[in-house]
C-alpha positions as CSV (number, residue, x, y, z in Angstrom):
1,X,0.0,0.0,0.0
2,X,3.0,2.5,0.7
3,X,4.3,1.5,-2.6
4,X,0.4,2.6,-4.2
5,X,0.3,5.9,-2.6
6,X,4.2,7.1,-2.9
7,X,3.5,6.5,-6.9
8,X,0.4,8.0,-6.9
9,X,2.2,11.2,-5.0
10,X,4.5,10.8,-7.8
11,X,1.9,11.4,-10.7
12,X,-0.4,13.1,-8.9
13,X,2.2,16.1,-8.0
14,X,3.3,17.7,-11.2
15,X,-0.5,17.8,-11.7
16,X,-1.2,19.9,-8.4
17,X,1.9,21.5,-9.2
18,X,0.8,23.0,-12.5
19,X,-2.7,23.5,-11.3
20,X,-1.3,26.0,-9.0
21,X,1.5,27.6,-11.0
22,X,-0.5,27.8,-14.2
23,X,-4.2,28.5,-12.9
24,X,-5.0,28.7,-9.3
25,X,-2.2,31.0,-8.4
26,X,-3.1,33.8,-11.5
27,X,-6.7,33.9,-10.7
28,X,-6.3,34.7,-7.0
29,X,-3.8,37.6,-7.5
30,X,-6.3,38.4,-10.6
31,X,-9.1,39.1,-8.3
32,X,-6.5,40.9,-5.9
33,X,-5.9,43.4,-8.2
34,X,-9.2,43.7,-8.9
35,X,-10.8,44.8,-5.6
36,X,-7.7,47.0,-5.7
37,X,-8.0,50.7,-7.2
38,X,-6.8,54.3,-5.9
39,X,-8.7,56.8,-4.5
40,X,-8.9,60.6,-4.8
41,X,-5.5,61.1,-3.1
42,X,-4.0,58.5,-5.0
43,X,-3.5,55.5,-2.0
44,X,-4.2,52.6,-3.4
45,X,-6.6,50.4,-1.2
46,X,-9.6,47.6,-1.4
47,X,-13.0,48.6,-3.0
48,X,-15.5,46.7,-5.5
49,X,-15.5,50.1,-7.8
50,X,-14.0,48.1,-10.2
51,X,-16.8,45.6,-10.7
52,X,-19.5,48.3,-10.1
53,X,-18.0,49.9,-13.5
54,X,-19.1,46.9,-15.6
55,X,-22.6,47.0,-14.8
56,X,-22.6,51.3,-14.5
57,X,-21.7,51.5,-17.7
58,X,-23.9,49.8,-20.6
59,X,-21.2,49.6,-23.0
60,X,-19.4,47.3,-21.1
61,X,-22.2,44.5,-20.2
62,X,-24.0,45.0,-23.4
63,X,-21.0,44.2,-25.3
64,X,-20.4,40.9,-22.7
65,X,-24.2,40.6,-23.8
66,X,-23.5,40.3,-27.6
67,X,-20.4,38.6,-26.8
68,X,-22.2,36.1,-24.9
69,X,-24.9,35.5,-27.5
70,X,-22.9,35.2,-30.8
71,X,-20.7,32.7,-28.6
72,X,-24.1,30.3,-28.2
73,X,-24.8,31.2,-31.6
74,X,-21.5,30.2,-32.8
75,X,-21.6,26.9,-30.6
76,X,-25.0,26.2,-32.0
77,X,-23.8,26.5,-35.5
78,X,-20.7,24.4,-34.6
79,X,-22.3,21.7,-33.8
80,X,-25.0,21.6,-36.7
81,X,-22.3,21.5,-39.0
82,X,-19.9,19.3,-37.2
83,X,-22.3,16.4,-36.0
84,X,-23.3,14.9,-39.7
85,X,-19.2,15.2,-40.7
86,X,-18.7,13.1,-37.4
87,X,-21.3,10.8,-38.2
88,X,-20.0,10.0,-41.7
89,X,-17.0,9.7,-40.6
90,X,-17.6,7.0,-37.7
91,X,-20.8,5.3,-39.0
92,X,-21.2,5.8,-43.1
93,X,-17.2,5.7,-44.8
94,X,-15.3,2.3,-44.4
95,X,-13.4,1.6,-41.5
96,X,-10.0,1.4,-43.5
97,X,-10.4,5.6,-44.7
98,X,-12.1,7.2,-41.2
99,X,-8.7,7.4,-40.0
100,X,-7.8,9.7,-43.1
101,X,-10.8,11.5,-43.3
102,X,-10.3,12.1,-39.7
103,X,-6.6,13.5,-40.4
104,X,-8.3,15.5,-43.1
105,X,-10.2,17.3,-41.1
106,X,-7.6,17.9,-38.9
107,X,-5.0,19.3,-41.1
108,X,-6.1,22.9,-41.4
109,X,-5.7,23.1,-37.4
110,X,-2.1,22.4,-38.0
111,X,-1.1,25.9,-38.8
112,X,-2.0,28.9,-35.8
113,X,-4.9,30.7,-35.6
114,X,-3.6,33.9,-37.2
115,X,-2.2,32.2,-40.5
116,X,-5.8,30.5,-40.9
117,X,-7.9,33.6,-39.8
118,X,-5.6,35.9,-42.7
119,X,-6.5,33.2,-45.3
120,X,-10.1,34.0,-44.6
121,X,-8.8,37.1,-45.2
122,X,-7.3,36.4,-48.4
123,X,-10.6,35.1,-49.7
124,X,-13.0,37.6,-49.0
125,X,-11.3,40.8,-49.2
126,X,-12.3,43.3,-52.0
127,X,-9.1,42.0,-54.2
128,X,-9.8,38.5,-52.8
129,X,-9.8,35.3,-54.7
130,X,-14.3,35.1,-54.0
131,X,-14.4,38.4,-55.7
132,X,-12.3,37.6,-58.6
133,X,-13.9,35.1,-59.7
134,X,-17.4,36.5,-58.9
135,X,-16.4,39.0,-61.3
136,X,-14.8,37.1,-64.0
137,X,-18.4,34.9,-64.1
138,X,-20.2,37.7,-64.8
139,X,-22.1,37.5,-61.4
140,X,-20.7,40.9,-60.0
141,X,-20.0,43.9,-61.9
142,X,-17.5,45.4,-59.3
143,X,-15.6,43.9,-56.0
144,X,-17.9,43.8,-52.9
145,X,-16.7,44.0,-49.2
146,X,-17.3,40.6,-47.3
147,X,-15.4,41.2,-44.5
148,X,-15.8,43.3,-41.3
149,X,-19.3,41.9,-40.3
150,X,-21.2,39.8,-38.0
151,X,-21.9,37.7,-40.6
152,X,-18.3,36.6,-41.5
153,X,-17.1,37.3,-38.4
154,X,-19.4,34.9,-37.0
155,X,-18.6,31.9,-40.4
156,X,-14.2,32.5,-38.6
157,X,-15.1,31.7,-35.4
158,X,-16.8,28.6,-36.7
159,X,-14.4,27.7,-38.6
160,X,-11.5,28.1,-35.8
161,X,-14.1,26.3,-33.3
162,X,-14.8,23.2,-35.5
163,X,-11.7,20.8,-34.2
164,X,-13.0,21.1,-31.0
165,X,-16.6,20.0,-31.0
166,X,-16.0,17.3,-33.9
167,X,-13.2,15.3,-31.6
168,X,-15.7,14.6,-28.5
169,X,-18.9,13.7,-31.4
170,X,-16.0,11.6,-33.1
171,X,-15.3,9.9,-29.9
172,X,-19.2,9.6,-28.8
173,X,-20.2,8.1,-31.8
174,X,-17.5,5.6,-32.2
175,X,-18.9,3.8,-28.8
176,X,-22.4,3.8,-30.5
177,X,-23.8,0.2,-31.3
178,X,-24.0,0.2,-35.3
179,X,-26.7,-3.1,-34.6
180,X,-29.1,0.0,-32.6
181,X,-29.4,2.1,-35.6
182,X,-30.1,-0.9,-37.9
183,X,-32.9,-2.5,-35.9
184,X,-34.5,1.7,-35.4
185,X,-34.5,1.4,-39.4
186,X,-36.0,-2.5,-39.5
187,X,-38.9,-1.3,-36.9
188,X,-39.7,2.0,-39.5
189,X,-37.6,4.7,-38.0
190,X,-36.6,7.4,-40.4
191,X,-33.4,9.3,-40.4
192,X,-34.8,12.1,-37.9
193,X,-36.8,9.9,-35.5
194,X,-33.2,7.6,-35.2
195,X,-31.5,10.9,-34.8
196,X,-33.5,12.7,-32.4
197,X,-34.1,9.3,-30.1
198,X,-30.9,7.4,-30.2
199,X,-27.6,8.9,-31.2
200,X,-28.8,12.7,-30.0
201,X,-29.6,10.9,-26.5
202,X,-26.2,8.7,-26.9
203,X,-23.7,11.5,-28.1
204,X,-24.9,13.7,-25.2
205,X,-22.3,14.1,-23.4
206,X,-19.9,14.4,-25.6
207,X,-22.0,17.2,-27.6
208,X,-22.4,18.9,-24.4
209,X,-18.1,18.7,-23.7
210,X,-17.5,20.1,-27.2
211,X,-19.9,22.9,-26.7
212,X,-18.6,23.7,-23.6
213,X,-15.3,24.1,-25.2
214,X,-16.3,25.7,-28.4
215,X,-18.3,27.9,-25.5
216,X,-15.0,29.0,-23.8
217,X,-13.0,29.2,-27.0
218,X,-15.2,31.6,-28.7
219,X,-16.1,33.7,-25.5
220,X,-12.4,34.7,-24.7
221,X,-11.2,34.6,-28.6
222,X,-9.7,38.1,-29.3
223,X,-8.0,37.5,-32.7
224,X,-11.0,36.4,-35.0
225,X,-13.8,39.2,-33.9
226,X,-10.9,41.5,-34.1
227,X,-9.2,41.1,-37.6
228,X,-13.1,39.5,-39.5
229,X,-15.4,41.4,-36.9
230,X,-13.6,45.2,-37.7
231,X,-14.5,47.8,-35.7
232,X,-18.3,47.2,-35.4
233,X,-17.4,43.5,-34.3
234,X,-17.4,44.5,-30.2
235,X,-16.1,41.6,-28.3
236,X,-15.5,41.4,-24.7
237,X,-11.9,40.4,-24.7
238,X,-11.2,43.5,-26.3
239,X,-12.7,45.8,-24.0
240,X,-10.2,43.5,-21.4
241,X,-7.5,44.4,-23.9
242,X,-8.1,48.1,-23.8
243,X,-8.1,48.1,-20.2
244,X,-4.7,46.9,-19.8
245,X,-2.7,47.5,-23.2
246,X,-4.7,51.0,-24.1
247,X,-5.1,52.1,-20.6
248,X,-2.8,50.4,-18.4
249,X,-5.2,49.9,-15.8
250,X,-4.7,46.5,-14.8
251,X,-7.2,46.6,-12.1
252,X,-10.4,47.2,-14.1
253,X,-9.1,44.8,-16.6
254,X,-8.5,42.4,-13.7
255,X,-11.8,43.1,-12.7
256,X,-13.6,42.4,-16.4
257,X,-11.4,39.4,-16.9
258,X,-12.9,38.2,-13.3
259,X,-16.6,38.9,-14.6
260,X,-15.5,37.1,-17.6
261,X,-14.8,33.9,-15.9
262,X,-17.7,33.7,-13.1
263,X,-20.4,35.4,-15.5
264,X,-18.9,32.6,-18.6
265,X,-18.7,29.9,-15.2
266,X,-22.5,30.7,-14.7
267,X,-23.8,30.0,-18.2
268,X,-22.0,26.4,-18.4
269,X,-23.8,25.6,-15.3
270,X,-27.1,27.0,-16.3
271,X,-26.5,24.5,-19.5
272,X,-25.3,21.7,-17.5
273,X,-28.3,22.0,-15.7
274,X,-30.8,22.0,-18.9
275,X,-29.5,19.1,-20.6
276,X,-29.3,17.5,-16.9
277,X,-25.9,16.8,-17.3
278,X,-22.9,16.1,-14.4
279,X,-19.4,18.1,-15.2
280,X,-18.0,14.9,-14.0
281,X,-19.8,12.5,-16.7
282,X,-19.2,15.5,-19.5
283,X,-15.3,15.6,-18.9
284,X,-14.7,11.9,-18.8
C-alpha cells in the first residue's frame, strides 16, 4: 500500500503543481488586483468600484451581452455543421479511410490561428480570390466587401471552433452500437426519429463537452472578432484588452477578466443543468 500511494504522489504532483502555478495562483492575484484601485488622493486600497463599473456602464455588459450571445450562436452553429461530418466519418465511410478522413479534417488546425484567420482574409477581401472570380463569371460587376461583419465574423469563429466539438462527437459516436441504428430502421424509423431518439440521447455528453469548449473558446477569442469582426465587431476580450494595453489599468481589466470567468462559469452551469448533465460525466 506504501508502494500505491508514494507512486500515486509521484503522478499526482506535477498535476497539483501545475494546477497552481499555471491557474490557481493567477486567478487569486487576478481578483487581488481587482478589488484594488486608488482613491482621490491617490492610495491605493480595497474597494468593489472596479466591478461596479461593468454594470454602471452599458457599454461594457451589453457588449459581454452580444459577446455572450454570438458565442451560443457560434456553438450552435458548430455543432449543426460538425455532428453529420462526425457521423459520416464514424458510421457511413469504411473503416479502412475514417482514419484519413479524420486526419483530413484535422489538417487545417495544424497551422496557428492567425495564419488560418488571414486566409479568410485572403478570400474575402475586395481583391480576394471570391471576388475575382465572382467578377470574372459575370455575377458581380464590381468587387464587394465581405469582410468586417457579423456575418463573416461569425462563419471564422466557426471555422476556428470546429476541431473542438468534432473530436468529442468523433469519440461519442464511435462507442455507438451500429446493430441500434439498424434495428431503429427495421422497426420503420426514419433518419430524424433515429437521430432525435438514439444517437442525439447517446452523443450527449460528448455534444455537451465540445460545446462547452467551443463555448469558452469563442467567449475569450480576441484574434478572430478583431481582424473578420472590424470595428463594429465589439467583443468582450477587447474591452479586457483596452483596459490593460490602451489604458494600463490592470485593475479594471483584472476586474472584467474576473466577470469574464464567473459570468462565462454561470452560463455552463445554467446548461449543465438544462441538458441535466454532471461536469463529471461530460469531462470523462
Amino acid at each position: 500500500m506504501s508502494h500505491i500511494r508514494w507512486g500515486l504522489l509521484v503522478f499526482i504532483t506535477p498535476v497539483l503543481v501545475w494546477l497552481t502555478l499555471l491557474i490557481l495562483l493567477p486567478q487569486v492575484d487576478m481578483f487581488i488586483m481587482a478589488i484594488r484601485a486608488e482613491d482621490e488622493l491617490g492610495v491605493m486600497g480595497f474597494t468593489l468600484g472596479n466591478f461596479k463599473l461593468f454594470f454602471m456602464e452599458p457599454i461594457y455588459w451589453r457588449t459581454f451581452a452580444r459577446t455572450a450571445t454570438f458565442s451560443v450562436l457560434v456553438t450552435f452553429l458548430t455543432f449543426l455543421i460538425t455532428m453529420p461530418v462526425a457521423f459520416y466519418i464514424t458510421k457511413v465511410v469504411s473503416p479502412k479511410f475514417q482514419g484519413f478522413l479524420a486526419v483530413l479534417v484535422l489538417m487545417p488546425f495544424w497551422v496557428s490561428e492567425l495564419v488560418r484567420v488571414y486566409g479568410w482574409m485572403i478570400l474575402l477581401r475586395e481583391s480576394g480570390i471570391i471576388n475575382h472570380f465572382l467578377i470574372k463569371f459575370g455575377l458581380l460587376e464590381q468587387p464587394i466587401e465581405m469582410l468586417y461583419n457579423d456575418v463573416t465574423m461569425v462563419m471564422g469563429l466557426v471555422y476556428t471552433s470546429m476541431l473542438f466539438m468534432l473530436v468529442p462527437l468523433l469519440s461519442a459516436l464511435e462507442s455507438l452500437d451500429n446493430n441500434l441504428i439498424e434495428a431503429a430502421y427495421d422497426l420503420g424509423g426514419n433518419v430524424w426519429s433515429i437521430a432525435r431518439k438514439i444517437v442525439i440521447p447517446h452523443c450527449l455528453p460528448g455534444i455537451v463537452s465540445g460545446s462547452i469548449v467551443v463555448f469558452m473558446l469563442t467567449l475569450g477569442n480576441y484574434l478572430t472578432p478583431n481582424l473578420l469582426g472590424g470595428k463594429n465587431g465589439l467583443w468582450f476580450t477587447e474591452q479586457i484588452y483596452n483596459q490593460f494595453i490602451a489604458s494600463f489599468n490592470w485593475n479594471q481589466g483584472s476586474a472584467f477578466g474576473f466577470l469574464l470567468l464567473i459570468l462565462s462559469s454561470g452560463i455552463i452551469w445554467l446548461g449543465l443543468k438544462l441538458t441535466n448533465q454532471r461536469l463529471g460525466k461530460v469531462a470523462q
